[in-house]
C-alpha positions as CSV (number, residue, x, y, z in Angstrom):
1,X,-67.4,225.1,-40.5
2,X,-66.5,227.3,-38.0
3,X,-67.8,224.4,-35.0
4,X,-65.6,221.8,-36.8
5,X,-62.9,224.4,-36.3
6,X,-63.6,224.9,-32.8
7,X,-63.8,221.1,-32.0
8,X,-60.4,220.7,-34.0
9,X,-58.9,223.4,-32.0
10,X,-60.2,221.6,-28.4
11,X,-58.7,218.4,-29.7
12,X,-55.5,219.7,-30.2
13,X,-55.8,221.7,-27.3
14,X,-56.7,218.2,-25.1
15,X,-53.8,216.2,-26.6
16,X,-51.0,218.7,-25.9
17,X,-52.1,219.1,-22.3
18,X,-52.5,214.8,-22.3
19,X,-48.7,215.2,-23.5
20,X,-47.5,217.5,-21.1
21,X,-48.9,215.9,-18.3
22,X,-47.9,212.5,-19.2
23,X,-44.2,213.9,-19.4
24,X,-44.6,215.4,-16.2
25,X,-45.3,212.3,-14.5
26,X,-42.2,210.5,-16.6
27,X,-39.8,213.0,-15.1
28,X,-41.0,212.7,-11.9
29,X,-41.3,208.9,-11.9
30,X,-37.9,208.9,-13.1
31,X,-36.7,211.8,-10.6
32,X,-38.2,209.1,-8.4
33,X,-36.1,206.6,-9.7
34,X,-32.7,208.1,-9.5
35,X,-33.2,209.4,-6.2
36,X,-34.3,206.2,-4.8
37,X,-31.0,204.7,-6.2
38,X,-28.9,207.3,-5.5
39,X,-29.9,206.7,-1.8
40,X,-29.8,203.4,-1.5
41,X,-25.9,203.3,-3.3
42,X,-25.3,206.1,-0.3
43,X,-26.7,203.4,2.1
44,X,-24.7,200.7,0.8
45,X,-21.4,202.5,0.7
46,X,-22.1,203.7,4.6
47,X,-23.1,200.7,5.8
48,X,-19.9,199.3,4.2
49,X,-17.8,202.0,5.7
50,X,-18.9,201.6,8.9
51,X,-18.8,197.7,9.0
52,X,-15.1,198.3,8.2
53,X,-14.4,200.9,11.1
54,X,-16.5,198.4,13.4
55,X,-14.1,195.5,12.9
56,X,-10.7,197.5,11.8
57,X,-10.5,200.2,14.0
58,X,-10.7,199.9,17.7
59,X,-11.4,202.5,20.9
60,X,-14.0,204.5,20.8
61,X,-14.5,205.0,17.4
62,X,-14.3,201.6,16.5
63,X,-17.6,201.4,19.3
64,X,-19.2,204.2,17.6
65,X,-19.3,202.8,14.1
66,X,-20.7,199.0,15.4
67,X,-23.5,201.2,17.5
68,X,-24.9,202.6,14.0
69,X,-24.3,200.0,12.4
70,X,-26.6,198.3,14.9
71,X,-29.0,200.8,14.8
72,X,-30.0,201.2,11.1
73,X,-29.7,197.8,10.7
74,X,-32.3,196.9,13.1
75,X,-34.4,199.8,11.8
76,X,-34.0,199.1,8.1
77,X,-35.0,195.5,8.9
78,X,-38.2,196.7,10.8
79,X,-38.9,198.9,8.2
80,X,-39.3,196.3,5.5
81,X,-41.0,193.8,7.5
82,X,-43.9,196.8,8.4
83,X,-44.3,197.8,5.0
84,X,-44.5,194.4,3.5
85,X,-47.4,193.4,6.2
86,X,-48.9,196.4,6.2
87,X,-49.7,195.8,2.6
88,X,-52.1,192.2,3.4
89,X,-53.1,192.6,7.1
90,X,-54.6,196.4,7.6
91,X,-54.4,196.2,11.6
92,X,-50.4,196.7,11.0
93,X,-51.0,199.9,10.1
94,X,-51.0,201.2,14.0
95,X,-47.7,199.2,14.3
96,X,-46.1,200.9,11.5
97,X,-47.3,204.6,12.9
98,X,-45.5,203.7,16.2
99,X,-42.6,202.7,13.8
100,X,-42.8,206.1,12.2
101,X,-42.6,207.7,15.7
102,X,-39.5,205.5,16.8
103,X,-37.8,206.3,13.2
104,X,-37.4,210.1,14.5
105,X,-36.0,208.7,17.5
106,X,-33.6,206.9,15.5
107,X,-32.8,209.2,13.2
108,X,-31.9,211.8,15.9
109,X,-29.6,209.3,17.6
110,X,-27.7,208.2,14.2
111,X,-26.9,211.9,13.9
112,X,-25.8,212.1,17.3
113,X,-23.6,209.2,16.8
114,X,-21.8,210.5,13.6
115,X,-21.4,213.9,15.5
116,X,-19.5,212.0,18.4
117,X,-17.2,210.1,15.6
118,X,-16.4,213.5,14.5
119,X,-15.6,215.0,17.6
120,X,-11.9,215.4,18.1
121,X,-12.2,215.1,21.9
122,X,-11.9,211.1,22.5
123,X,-12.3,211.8,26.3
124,X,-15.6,213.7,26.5
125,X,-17.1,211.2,23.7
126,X,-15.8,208.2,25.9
127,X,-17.4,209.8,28.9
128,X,-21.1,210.2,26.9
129,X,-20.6,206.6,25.5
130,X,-22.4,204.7,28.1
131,X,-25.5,207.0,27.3
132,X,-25.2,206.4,23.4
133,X,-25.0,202.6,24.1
134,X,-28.0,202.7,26.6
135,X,-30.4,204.6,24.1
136,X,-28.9,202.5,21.0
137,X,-30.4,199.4,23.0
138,X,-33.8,200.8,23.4
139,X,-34.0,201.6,20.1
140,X,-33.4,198.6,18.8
141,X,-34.8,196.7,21.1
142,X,-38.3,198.7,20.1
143,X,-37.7,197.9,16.6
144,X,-37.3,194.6,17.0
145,X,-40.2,193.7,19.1
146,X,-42.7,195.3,16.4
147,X,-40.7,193.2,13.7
148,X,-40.5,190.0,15.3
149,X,-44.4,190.5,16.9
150,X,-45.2,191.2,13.1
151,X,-43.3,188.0,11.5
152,X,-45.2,186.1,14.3
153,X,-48.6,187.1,13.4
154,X,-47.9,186.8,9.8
155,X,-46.8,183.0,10.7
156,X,-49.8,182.0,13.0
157,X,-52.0,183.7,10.2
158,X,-50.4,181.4,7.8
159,X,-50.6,178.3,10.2
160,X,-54.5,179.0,10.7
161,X,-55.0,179.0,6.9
162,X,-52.6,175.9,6.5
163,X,-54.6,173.9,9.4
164,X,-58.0,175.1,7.5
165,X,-57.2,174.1,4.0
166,X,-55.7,170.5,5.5
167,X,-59.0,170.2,7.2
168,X,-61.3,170.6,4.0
169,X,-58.5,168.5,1.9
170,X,-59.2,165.5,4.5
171,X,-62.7,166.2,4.0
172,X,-63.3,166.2,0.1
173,X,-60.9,163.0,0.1
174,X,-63.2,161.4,2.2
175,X,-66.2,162.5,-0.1
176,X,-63.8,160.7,-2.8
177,X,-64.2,157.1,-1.5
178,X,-67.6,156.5,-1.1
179,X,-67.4,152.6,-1.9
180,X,-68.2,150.4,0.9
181,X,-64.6,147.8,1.8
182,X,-64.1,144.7,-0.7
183,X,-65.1,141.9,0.8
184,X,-63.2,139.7,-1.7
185,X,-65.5,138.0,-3.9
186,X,-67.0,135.7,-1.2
187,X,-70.4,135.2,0.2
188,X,-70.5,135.0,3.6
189,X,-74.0,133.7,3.9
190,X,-74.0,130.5,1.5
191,X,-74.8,127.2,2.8
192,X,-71.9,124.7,3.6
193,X,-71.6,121.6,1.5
194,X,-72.8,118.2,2.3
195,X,-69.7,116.5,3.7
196,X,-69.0,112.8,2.5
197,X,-71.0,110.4,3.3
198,X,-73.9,112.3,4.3
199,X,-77.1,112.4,2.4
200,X,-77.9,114.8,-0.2
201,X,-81.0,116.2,1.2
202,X,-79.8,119.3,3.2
203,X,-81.4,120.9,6.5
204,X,-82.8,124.5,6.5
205,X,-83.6,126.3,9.1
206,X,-87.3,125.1,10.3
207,X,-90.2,126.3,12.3
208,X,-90.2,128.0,15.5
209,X,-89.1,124.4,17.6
210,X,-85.8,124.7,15.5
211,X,-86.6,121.7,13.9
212,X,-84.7,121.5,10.3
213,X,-87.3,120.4,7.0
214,X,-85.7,117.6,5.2
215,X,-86.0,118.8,1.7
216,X,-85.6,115.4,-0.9
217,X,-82.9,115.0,-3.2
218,X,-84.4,115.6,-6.8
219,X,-81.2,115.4,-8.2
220,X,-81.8,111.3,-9.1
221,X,-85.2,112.3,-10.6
222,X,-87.9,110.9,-8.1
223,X,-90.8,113.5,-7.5
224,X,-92.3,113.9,-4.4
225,X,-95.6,112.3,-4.0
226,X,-94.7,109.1,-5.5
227,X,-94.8,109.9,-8.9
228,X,-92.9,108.2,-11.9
229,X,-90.0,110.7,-13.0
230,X,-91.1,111.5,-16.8
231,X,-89.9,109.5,-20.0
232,X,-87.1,111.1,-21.2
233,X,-87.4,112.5,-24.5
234,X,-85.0,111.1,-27.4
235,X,-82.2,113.0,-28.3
236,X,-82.7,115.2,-31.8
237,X,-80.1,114.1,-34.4
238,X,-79.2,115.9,-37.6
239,X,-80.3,115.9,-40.8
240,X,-79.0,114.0,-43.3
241,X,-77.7,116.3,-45.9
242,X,-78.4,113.4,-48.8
243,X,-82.0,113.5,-48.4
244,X,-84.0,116.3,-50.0
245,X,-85.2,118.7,-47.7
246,X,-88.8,119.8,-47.6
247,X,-90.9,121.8,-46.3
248,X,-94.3,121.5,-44.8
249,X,-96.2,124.1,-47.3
250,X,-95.2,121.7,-50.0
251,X,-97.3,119.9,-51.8
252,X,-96.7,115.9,-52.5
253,X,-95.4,115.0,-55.9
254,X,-97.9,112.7,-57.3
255,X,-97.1,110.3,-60.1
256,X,-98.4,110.6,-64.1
257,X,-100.5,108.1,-65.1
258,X,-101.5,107.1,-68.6
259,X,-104.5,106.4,-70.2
């Protein structure tokens, strides 16, 4: 009694801590959740802000805005394309480190850039302009070599496999037909008819002179040799269907006599 107890006890015990557990990992998947969402609706609404200084306002701020824009564009975009590769081909997973690395970069620079649209001296951020726009450049341009260099391996990779499968297509079509051509019915090796007015015996190919054998024309019923063509047998006719029919196992009907 008392082990049935105890097993009861570690049941109950096992279930709650399978229930708090599993609710643990709900919140945080759903903490998850909201955070990524909240994040990417703060995203949206500064990319959206800055598109609209970029091409409303002009000057230096207006130059400041199309520089981030630039930049977390280009990184966003490099981003994805890493991750998604990463995922099928496992030698992008050096490429996306280095991205990693350039991310900080980019990072820093963003928040330098929001700092100068902040800064109430317009000279002084005029002045460091040039600077910003030369280390936007490299930047981006970093980011968008490992992109591109990834969408091009992914595309050869894809080539290669398309030229393969086309290969063993062409290949099991082949094994598909393996009947000979038609040659239309015809035998290309029959012997020509007699033209008119020749005679029916026909020519064959002969010994080693080339001579042809004359083989006779049986068709008229002369034998070789000489001999008489046999008597031709007489046609069968029917049976007249008012005779009685017998049959040879039957005996003869023989008359009565009387004594």
């Amino acid at each position: 009694m008392e082990a049935a107890i105890l097993i009861l006890a570690l049941l109950f015990v096992a279930f709650v801590a399978l229930g708090v557990y599993a609710t643990v990992k709900a919140v945080k998947a759903a903490k998850r959740g909201v955070d990524r969402t909240i994040t990417q609706a703060r995203r949206t609404v500064e990319d959206t802000t800055l598109r609209a200084k970029s091409y409303g306002q002009g000057g230096v701020g207006g130059e400041l805005a199309q520089l981030r824009l630039s930049l977390r564009t280009s990184m966003r975009a490099t981003q994805d394309a890493l991750e998604a590769g990463a995922a099928e081909d496992a030698s992008l997973k050096e490429s996306l480190e280095l991205f990693r690395r350039l991310r900080a970069h980019g990072h820093e620079l963003d928040e330098d850039l929001k700092r100068m649209e902040r800064d109430p001296d317009r000279a002084r951020v005029a002045a460091q302009l040039g600077d910003l726009r030369e280390r936007t450049e490299r930047v981006t341009h970093a980011a968008d070599s490992l992109r591109w260099a990834a969408r091009d391996r992914a595309r050869r990779f894809a080539d290669d496999d398309l030229a393969t499968l086309s290969a063993q297509i062409d290949i099991e079509a082949g094994a598909l037909r393996p009947w000979p051509e038609e040659s239309g019915g015809r035998d290309d090796f029959a012997w020509p008819e007699p033209a008119a007015g020749e005679s029916s015996e026909r020519s064959r190919p002969g010994g080693a002179d080339g001579a042809g054998v004359r083989e006779p024309d049986t068709a008229s019923g002369a034998r070789p040799g000489g001999d008489e063509p046999p008597a031709e047998r007489p046609a069968i006719t029917a049976r007249d269907p008012r005779l009685p029919h017998s049959y040879p196992w039957q005996k003869t009907t023989r008359p009565e006599t009387t004594n």
